[in-house]
C-alpha positions in Angstrom: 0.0 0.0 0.0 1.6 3.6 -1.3 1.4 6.5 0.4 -1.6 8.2 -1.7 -3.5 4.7 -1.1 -3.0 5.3 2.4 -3.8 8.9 2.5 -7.2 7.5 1.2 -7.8 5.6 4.6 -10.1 8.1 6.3 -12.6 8.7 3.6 -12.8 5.2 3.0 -13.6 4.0 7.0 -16.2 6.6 6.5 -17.7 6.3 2.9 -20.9 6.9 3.6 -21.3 7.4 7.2 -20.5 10.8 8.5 -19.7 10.0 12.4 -19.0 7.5 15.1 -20.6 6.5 18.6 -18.7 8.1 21.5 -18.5 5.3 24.4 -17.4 7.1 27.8 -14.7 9.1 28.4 -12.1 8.5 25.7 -8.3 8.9 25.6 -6.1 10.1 22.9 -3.4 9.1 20.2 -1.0 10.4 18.5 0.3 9.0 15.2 4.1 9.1 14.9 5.3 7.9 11.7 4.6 7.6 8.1 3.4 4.6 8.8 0.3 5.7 10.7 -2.6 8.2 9.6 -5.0 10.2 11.7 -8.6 8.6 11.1 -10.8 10.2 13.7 -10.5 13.3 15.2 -12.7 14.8 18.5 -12.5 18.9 18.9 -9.8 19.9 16.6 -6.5 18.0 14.8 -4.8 17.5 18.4 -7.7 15.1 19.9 -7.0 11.9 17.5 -9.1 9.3 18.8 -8.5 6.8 15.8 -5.5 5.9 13.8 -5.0 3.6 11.2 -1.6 2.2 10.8 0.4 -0.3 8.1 2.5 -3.0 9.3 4.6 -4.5 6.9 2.0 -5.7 4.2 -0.7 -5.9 7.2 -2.7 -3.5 8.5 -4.3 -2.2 12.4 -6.9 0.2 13.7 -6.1 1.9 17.0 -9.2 2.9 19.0 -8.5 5.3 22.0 -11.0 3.2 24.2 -10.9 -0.2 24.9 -14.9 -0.3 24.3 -14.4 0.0 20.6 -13.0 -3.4 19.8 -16.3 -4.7 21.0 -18.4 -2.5 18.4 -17.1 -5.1 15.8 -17.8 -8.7 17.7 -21.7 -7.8 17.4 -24.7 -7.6 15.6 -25.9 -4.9 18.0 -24.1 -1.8 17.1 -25.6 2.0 16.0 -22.1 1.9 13.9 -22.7 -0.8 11.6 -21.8 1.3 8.4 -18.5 2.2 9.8 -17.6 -1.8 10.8 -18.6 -2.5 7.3 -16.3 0.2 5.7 -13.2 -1.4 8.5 -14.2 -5.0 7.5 -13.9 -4.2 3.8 -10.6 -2.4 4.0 -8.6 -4.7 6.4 -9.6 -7.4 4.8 -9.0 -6.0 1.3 -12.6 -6.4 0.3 -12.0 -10.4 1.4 -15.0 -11.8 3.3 -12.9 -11.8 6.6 -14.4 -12.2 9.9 -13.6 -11.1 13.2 -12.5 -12.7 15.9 -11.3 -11.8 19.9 -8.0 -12.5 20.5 -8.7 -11.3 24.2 -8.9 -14.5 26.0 -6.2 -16.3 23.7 -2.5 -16.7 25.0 -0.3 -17.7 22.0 -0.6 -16.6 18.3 -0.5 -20.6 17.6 -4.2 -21.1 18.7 -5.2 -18.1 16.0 -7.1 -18.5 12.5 -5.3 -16.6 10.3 -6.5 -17.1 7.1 -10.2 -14.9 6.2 -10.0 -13.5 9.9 -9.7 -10.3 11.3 -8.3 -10.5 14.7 -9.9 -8.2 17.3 -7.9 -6.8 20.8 -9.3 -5.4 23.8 -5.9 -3.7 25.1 -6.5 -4.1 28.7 -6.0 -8.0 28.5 -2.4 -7.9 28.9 -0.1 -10.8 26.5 3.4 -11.9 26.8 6.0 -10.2 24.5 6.6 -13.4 22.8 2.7 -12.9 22.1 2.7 -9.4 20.9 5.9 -10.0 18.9 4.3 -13.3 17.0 1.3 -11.1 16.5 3.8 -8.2 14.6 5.1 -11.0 12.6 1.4 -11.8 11.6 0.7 -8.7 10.9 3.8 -8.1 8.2 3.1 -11.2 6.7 -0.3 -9.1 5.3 -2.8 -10.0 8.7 -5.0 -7.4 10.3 -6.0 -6.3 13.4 -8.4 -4.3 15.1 -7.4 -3.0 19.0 -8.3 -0.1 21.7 -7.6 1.2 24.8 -8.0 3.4 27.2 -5.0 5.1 28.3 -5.9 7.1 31.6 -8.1 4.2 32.6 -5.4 1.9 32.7 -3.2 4.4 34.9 -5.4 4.7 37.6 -6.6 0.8 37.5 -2.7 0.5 38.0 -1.0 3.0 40.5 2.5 3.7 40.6 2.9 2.3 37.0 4.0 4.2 33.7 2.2 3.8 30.6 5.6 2.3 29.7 4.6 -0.6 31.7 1.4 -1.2 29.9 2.3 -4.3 27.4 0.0 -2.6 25.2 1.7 0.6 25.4 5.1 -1.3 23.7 2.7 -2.8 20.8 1.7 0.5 19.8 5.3 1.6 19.8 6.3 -0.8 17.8 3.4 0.3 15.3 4.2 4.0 15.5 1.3 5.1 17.6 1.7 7.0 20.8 -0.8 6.3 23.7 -0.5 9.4 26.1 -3.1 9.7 29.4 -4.9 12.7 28.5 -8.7 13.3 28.2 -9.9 13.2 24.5 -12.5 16.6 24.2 -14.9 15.1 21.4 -18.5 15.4 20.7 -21.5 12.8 21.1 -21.3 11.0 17.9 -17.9 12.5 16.7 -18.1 13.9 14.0 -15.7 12.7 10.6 -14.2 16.3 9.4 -11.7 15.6 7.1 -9.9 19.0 7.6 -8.6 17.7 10.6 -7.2 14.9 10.1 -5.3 16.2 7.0 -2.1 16.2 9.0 -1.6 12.8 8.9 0.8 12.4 11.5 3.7 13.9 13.7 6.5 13.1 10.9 4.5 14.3 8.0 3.9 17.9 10.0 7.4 18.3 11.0 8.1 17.6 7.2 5.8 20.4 6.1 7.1 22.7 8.1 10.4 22.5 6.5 9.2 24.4 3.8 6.7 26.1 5.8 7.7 26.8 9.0 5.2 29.5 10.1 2.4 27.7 9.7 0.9 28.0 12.9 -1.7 25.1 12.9 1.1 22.6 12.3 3.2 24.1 15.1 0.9 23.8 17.6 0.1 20.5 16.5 4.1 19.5 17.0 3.7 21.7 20.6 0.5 19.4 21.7 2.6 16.2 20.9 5.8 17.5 22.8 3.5 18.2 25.6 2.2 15.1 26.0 5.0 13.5 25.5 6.8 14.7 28.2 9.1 17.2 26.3 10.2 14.6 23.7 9.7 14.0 20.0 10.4 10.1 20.4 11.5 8.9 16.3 11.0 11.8 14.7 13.7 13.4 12.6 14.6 16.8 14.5 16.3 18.8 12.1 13.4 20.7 10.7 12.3 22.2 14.1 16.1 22.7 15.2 15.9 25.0 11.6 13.0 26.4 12.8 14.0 27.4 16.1 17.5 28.6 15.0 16.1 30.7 12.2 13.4 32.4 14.1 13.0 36.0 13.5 12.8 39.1 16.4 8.4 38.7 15.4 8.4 35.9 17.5 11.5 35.9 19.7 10.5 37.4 23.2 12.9 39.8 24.9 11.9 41.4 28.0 12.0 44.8 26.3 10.1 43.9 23.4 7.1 41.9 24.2 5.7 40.1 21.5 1.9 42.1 20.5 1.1 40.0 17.1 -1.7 37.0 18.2 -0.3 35.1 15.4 3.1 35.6 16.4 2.8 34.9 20.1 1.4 31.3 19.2 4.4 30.9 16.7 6.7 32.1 19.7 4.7 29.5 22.2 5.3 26.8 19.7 8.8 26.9 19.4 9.6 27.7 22.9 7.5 24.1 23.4 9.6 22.5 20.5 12.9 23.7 22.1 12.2 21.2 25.4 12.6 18.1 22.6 16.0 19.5 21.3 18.6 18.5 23.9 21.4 21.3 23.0 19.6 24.0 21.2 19.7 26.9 22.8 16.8 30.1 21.4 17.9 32.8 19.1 20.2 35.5 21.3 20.9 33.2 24.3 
């Protein structure tokens, strides 16, 4: 699958169906790599709640609540256009089924021909599990999985969502989980517009050429935020441009404080970026 097949993802999960339930409070993701595309977004381009990603010739939905992967092990959903439309394109118009890998223990016991395999996050596997199912999912399988991020933090105290086995998968995929609070309507709405972005390497690309862009700034600043300061896998070089190139519009002195609306975002932004680029210092320090 190329990357304009791929770009595609979004309007094909939702041919025909213009928005998806909201079940409870949901968390949010953040798609890394060119390897992963925004699918879903709640309030605005920094609230991704779905993400589509490739694997090798395979390919995943992430869900940011573990309540989705049930939506597709039933008859009884209000979002049976939009299971269709993810049936059809994991499968590659095949007549795949789904089916839970939540109770199952090693990738031996799966079906893997005409199936779809479906993962409620919370049940924890081995790695020797999660890295058979990677290796099922290169070899052209597909998988449909969710979670919810914050939940699992306070149903575990004094862990890290580094500790969360399913945390590692979705490394390994490109996809971020991070504990915040999605802020998203009841259905959510499908706008395109806002998941044009694709994903964090794409924006930090773009801004290359464009690097006052503000929406794709602040969509860089949201991801360093809640990522704790870092840019985990992204090439750095654009933004360390960026920041070293800045003009006096939206450097802050003391002296000189910065009265352009536009330019105090830009100037917020960078000052954000700076925290994932160990050794850059800001312009006149």
């Amino acid at each position: 699958m190329d990357d304009n097949e791929f770009d595609q993802v979004p309007q094909i999960l939702f041919e025909d169906v213009t928005s998806l339930s909201k079940l409870g409070t949901l968390g949010t993701l953040i798609p890394m790599t060119n390897d992963t595309r925004a699918v879903l977004c709640g309030d605005d381009s920094k609230n991704v709640v779905v993400v589509a990603t490739r694997v090798g010739n395979g390919r995943c939905l992430v869900f940011a609540h573990n309540g989705y992967p049930g939506i597709f092990l039933t008859n009884d959903t209000k979002d049976k256009g939009f299971v269709e439309n993810c049936r059809r394109w994991l499968s590659r118009e095949e007549d795949a089924q789904f089916e839970s890998i939540n109770a199952t223990d090693s990738m031996d016991k799966v079906k893997k021909s005409e199936t779809i395999l479906v993962w409620n996050g919370h049940n924890n596997k081995s790695d020797k599990f999660m890295d058979d199912l990677c290796i099922y999912l290169k070899e052209g399988g597909a998988l449909v999985c969710g979670v919810t991020a914050w939940g699992w933090l306070q149903g575990n105290k004094n862990k890290l969502l580094s500790d969360f086995p399913f945390a590692r998968f979705c490394d390994y995929i490109g996809v971020k989980l991070v504990d915040n609070y999605a802020s998203c309507a009841n259905p959510i709405l499908f706008r395109s517009e806002l998941v044009k972005f694709k994903n964090i390497y794409q924006v930090v690309q773009a801004l290359a050429s464009e690097p006052n862009n503000v929406e794709n700034l602040s969509i860089v600043e949201s991801a360093i935020k809640k990522l704790g300061g870092t840019l985990p896998g992204v090439p750095l070089e654009p933004l360390q441009n960026i920041v070293l190139n800045a003009g006096s519009n939206v450097t802050p002195v003391s002296s000189c404080p910065i009265k352009d609306k536009s330019c105090r975002q830009q100037s917020i932004s960078m000052c954000t970026i700076l925290c994932a680029l160990p050794g850059i210092k800001a312009p006149g320090k």
